[in-house]
Residue, then its C-alpha position, 0 to 999 in steps of 0.5 A: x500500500x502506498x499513501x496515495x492509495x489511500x481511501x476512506x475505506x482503507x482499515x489502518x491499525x494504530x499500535x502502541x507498541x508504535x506510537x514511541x517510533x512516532x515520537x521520534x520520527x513522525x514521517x518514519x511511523x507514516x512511511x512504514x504504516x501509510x506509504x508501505x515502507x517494510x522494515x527489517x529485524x537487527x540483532x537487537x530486535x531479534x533477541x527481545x522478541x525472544x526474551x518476550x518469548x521466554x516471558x510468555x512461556x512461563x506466564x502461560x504456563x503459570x496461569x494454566x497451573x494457577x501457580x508459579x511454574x519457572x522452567x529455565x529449560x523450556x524458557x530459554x527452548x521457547x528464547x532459541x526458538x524465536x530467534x529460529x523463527x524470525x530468521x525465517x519470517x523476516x530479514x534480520x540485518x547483522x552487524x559485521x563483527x564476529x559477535x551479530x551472528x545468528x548463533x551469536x544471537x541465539x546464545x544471546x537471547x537464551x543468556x536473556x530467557x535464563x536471566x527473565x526466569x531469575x527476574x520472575x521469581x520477584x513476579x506475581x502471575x499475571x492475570x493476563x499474559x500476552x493479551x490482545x486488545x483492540x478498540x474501533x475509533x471510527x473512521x476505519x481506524x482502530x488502536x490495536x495490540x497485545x499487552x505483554x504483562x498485566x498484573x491482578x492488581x490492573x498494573x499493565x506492565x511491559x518486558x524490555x530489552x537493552x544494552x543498558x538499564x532501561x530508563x523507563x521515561x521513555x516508554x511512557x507513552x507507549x504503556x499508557x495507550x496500552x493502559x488505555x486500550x486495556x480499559x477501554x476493553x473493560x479491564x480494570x486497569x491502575x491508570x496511576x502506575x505501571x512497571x516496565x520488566x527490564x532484562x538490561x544486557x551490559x559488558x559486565x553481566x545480563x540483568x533484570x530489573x523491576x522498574x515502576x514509573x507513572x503513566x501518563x493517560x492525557x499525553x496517550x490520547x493527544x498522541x492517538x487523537x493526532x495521529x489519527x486525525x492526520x490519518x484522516x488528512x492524509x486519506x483527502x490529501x496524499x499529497x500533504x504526507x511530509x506536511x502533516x507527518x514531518x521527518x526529524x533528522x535529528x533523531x538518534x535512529x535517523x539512520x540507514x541502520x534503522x529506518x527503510x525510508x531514509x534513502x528517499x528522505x528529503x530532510x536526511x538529504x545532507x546526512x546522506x552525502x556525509x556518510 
């Protein structure tokens, strides 16, 4: 799909998971999910859908049991798995070193399963694990995706990864559209609090960490309402794409590394002839 084939009845999906990549770039969120734009996987990407994996094996099992049931060795089967599966469904774009190699990767992401396990014996069992969600706005446009974690007590939590420990600012928009989204669909959410599982893989050790932070409900709906109403725009007007959906070269992930439009980027046109 391309923006100029847009039309009132195309059915686009607004994701939370999403909405941070809009934070840091709007024309890279239009490019990807109005212009048709198909990214790739990375070492990175591909070892936290692993660790998610882990995550969501021993969840579901725990739940099923309704008790806590931690088997390393079929978290890190289920983290080696994933990994086996992205190679297969999509491109995953490595760096050139000794270490960005699938096997690499692999052993990466099960080092991650293992420490998730050790993370998880300070975790009560959700009420709800890997639980999709969606919501109709009108207009052909939902808010749709899967929460990883939410706990019995309403706090709607998220599994990530880093190289570093994870700041949790930095997903506040996400896990509250997440927040929202889970309400919105009759969950009794805390719409105050939230945690974000981090499994941090530094130089020195692979660790998890509990971090709560506050969500921020006002900051989710200006962020879906824009995006939405931009949507909209576009559908009357391609043409007004760049317009209503700016690039920011400023940003950190401005970069061939990490955005499929950043060759046909008008704004990254001087960073293309530096590099």
């Amino acid at each position: 799909m391309r923006a100029e084939e847009l039309t009132p009845d195309t059915k686009i999906r607004i994701r939370p998971s999403s909405v941070s990549s809009y934070l840091h770039c709007n024309r890279k969120w239009a490019a990807t999910f109005l212009d048709g734009y198909r990214g790739w996987g990375s070492f990175a990407t591909t070892r936290g859908t692993a660790v998610h994996a882990a995550g969501e094996q021993i969840w579901t099992e725990s739940i099923k049991a309704n008790k806590k049931i931690i088997n390393i060795t079929a978290a890190k089967d289920a983290a080696a798995q994933s990994v086996d599966d992205r190679f297969q469904a999509e491109e995953i774009r490595l760096d050139d070193d000794k270490f960005e190699t699938k096997d690499g990767c692999k052993d990466s992401a099960v080092e991650g399963a293992e420490a998730y396990c050790n993370l998880a014996e300070q975790i009560e069992i959700p009420a709800y694990t890997e639980k999709f969600f969606s919501v109709d706005t009108g207009d052909n446009i939902e808010i749709a995706g899967t929460s990883d974690y939410i706990s019995k007590d309403g706090i709607v939590q998220d599994i990530k990864t880093s190289s570093k420990k994870s700041t949790p600012q930095q997903h506040v928009a996400q896990l509250s559209v997440y927040a929202r989204l889970a309400q919105l669909n009759g969950i009794e959410v805390n719409t105050t609090d939230s945690v974000i599982q981090n499994i941090a893989f530094t130089k020195k050790a692979t660790t998890g960490y509990i971090l709560p932070f506050k969500l921020d409900l006002d900051l989710s709906s200006y962020l879906i309402n824009t995006i939405r109403e931009r949507i909209i725009l576009t559908r009357i007007n391609p043409l007004e794409l760049d317009l209503l959906f700016p690039a920011n070269p400023s940003s950190y992930l401005c970069s061939p590394k990490y955005c499929a439009y950043w060759d046909d980027c008008d704004a990254v046109a001087g960073k293309r002839k530096i590099l």
